[in-house]
N, C-alpha and C positions, 0 to 999 in steps of 0.2 A: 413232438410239440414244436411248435411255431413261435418266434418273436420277432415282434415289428417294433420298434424305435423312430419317430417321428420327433425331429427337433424340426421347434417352431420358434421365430424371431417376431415379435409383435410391433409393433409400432407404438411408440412411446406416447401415452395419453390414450390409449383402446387397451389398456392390461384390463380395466374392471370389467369394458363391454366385452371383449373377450375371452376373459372367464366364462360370463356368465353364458355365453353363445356355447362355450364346447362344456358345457355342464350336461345341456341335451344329449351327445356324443355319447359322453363318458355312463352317464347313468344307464341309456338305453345299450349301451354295447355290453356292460354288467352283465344284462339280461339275457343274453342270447346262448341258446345254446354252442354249444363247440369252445365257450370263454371261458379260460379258465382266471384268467386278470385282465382288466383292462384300468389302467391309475395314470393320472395327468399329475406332474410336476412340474414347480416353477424354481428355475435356478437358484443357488442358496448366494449369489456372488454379481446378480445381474434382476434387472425387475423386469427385464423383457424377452428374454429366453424361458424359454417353456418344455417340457417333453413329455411325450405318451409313450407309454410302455405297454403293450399287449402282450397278452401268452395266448395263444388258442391252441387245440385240438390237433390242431391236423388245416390241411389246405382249403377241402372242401368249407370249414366254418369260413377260413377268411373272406371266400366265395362269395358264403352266401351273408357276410357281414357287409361285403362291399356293394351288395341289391339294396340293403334295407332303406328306407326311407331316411333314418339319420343321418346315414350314412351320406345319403346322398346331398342332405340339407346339411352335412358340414363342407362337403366337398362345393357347393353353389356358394355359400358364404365366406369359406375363411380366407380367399385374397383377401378382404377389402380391412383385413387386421395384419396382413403381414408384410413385415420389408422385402422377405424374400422368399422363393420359395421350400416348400416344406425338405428338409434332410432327410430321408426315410432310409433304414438300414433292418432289411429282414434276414433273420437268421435261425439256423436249426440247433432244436438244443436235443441234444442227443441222452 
């Protein structure tokens, strides 16, 4: 199994448009074969850190999650909600 860890910094006054932008993400990636989680959280300590948590399959899913169209419309979009860029920390879980 595969996990991706994606810490996101928003910019203060885009938390609501924000959400609602990576709500397409999160639902659509649900769906996908090779997923076994895919869950978006918001700091319990901060109103503008944010984190996804993916599990997949195996490599090939993350593959063919990073074609999909959402994927792709989150990747065009989500500068223009963040301070900085995305933290991404992938790892095998054994």
């Amino acid at each position: 199994m595969k996990v991706i860890n994606v810490e996101l910094s928003v910019i203060p006054g885009k938390q609501a448009e924000y959400e609602a932008f990576i709500n397409d993400l999160v639902s659509n990636s649900r769906q996908e074969s090779g997923n076994i989680s895919y869950n978006h959280f918001k700091a319990i300590d901060s109103d503008v850190n944010y984190e996804i948590i993916e599990h997949w399959q195996d490599e090939k899913a993350i593959d063919s999650h990073n074609n999909t169209p959402h994927f792709q419309h989150f990747l065009a979009g989500i500068g223009e909600f963040l301070t900085a860029d995305p933290v991404i920390i992938r790892m095998d879980a054994n």
